[in-house]
Rosetta silent file (secondary structure, phi, psi, omega in degrees, C-alpha in Angstrom):
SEQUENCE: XXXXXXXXXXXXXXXXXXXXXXXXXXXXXXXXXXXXXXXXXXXXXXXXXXXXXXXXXXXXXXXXXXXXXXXXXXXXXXXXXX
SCORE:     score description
SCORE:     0.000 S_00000001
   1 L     0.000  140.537 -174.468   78.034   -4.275  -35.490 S_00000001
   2 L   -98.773  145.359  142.979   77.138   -2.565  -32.173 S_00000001
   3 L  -118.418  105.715 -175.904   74.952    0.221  -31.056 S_00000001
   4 L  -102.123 -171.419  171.681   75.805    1.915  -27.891 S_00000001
   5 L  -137.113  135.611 -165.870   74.706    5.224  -26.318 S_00000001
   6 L  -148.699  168.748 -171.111   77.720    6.712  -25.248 S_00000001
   7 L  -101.238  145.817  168.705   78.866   10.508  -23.869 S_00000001
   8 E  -118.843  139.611 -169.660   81.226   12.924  -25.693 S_00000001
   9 E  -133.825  153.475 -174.139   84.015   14.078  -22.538 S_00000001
  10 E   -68.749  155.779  163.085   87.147   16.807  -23.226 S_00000001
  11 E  -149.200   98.086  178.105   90.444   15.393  -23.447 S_00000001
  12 L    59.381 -125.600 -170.833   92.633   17.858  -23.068 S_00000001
  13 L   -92.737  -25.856  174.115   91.859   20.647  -26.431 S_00000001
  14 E   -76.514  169.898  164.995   90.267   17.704  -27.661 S_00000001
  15 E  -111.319  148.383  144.124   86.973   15.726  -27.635 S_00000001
  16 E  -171.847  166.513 -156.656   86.286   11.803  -27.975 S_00000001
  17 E   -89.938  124.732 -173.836   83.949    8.640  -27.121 S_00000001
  18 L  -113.360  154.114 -159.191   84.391    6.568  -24.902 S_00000001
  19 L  -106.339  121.010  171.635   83.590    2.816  -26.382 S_00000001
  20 L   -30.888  146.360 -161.472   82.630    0.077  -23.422 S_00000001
  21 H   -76.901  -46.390  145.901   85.364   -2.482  -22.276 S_00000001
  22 H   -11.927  -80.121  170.267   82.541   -5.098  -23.621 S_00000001
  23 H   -52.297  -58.717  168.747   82.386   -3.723  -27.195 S_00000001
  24 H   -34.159  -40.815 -179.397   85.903   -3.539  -27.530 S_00000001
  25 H   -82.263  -64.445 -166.647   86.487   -7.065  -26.777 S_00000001
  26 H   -37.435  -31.647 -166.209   83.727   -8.333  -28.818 S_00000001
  27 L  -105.792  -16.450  172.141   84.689   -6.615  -31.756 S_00000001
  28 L   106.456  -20.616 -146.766   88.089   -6.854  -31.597 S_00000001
  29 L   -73.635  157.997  168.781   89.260   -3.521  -31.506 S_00000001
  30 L  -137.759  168.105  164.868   92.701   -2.257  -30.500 S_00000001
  31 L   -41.221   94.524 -166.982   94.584    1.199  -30.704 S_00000001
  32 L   126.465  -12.269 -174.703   94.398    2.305  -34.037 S_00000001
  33 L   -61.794  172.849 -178.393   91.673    0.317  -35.096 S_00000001
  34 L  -117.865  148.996 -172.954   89.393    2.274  -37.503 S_00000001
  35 L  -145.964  144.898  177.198   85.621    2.577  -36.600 S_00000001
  36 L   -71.578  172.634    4.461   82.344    4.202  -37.945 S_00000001
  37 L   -11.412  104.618 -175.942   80.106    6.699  -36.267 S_00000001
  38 L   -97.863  143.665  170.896   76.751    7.445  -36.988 S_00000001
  39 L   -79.348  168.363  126.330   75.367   10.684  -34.842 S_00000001
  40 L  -147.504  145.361 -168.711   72.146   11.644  -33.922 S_00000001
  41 L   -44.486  165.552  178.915   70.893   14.495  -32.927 S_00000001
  42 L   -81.537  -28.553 -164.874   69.465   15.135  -28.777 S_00000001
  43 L   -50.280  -41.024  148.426   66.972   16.634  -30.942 S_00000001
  44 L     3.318   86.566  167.733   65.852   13.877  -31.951 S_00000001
  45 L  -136.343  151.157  174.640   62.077   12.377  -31.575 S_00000001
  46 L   -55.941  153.658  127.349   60.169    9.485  -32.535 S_00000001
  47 L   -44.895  -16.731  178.916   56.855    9.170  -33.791 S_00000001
  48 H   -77.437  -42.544 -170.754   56.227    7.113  -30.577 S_00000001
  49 H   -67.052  -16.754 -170.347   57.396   10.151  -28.867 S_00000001
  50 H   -92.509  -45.086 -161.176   55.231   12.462  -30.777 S_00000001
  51 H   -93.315  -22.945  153.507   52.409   10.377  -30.079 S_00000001
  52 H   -34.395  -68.249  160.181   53.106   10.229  -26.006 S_00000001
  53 H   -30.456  -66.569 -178.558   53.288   13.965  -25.891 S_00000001
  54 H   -53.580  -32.932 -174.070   49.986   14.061  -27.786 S_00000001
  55 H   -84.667  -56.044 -172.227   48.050   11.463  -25.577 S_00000001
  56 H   -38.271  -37.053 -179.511   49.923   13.136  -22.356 S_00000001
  57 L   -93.206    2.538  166.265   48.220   16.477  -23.567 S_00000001
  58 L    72.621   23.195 -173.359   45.067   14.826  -24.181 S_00000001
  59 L   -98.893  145.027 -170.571   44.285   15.921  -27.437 S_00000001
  60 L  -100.785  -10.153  150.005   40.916   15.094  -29.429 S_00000001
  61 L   -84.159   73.171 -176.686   41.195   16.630  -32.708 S_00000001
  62 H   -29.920  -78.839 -165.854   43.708   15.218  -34.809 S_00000001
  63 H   -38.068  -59.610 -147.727   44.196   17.587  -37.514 S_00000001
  64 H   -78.445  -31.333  157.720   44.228   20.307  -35.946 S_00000001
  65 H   -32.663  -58.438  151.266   45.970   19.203  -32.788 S_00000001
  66 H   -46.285  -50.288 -168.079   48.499   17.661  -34.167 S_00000001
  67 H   -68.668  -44.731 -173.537   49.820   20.517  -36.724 S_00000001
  68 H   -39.549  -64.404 -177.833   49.499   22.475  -32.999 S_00000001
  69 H   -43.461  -73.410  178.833   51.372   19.926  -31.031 S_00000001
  70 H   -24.422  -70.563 -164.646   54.332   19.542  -34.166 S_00000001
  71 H   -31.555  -64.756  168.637   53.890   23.329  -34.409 S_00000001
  72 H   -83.486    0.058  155.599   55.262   23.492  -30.313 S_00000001
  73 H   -82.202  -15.382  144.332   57.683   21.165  -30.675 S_00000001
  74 H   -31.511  -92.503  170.016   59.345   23.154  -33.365 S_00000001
  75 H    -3.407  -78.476 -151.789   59.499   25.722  -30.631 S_00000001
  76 H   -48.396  -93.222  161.358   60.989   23.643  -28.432 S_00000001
  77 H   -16.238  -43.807 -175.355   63.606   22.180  -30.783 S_00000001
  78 L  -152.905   76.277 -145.228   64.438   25.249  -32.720 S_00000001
  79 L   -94.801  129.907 -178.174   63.359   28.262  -30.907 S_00000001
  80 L   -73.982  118.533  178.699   63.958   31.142  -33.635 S_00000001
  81 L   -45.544  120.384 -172.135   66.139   34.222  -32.510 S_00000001
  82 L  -124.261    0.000    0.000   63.831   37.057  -32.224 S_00000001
């Protein structure tokens, strides 16, 4: 099993993925084959990434710092219609 990072591009009315000449071989696949896909969101951050942000902003107070930082990355991520 493979994990790429791949693009989703129009085709026509449609959408679809396009899977590397590489994978394809390796794996066997031909037209018609059947294949999984798990998403994940762009939304998407790490705890490493959480903790980058946090050193990049310099902060010295965990607790409270943290819930702040979390707090604007909500924001970011899911800015509520107001």
């Amino acid at each position: 099993m493979e994990q790429i990072k791949t693009y989703v591009k129009r085709w026509g009315n449609s959408y679809g993925i396009v899977i590397p000449k590489s994978i394809v071989e390796k794996e066997k696949l031909k037209e018609g084959s059947e294949v999984s896909i798990n998403l994940t969101s762009s939304n998407f951050m790490t705890v490493g990434d959480v903790l980058k942000l946090a050193k990049k902003r310099k902060l010295k107070r965990p607790k409270e710092d943290i819930q702040k930082l979390m707090d604007e990355i909500d924001k970011e991520l899911w800015p509520q219609d107001e």
